[in-house]
C-alpha positions, 0 to 999 in steps of 0.5 A, spaced: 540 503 494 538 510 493 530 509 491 525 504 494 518 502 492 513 501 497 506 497 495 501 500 500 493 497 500 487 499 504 484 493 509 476 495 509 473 491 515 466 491 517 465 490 525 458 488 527 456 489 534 450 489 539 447 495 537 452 498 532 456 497 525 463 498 525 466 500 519 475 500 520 479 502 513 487 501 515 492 503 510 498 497 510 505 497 507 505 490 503 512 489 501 519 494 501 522 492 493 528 495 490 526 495 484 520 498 481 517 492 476 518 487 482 512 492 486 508 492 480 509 485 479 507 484 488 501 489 487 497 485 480 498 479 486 496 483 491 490 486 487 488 479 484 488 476 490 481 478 492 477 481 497 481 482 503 485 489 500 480 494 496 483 493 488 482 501 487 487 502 493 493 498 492 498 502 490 506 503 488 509 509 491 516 511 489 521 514 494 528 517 493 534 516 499 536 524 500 541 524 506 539 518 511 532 519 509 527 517 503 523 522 501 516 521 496 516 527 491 512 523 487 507 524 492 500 525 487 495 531 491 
């Protein structure tokens, strides 16, 4: 297997305290596929499901075994 596709989302979590409000954003890896169709499939899932993970943030992110190691070139700046 020498490419992987992560589904990664951004948690939003607002915390209310005595005296203050906490906001937390927490980026998840959601599922490790080995096809990139099955991680677009599990990411429309992830996106459709409602308000635990921000829609805008659930992504698919490609990566390339090099050596022993997966490397993301695909990463968008």
């Amino acid at each position: 297997m020498n490419k992987i596709w992560i589904v990664t989302g951004t948690e939003y979590q607002v915390k209310v305290e005595k005296y203050h409000t906490r906001t937390v954003l927490i980026e998840h890896n959601l599922a490790v596929c080995s096809t990139k169709e099955h991680a677009e499939e599990l990411a429309n899932t992830f996106a459709s499901e409602g308000n635990k993970y921000l829609p805008d943030t659930i992504k698919v992110k490609g990566y390339e075994l090099v050596g022993q190691t997966y490397h993301n070139f695909h990463e968008e700046a």
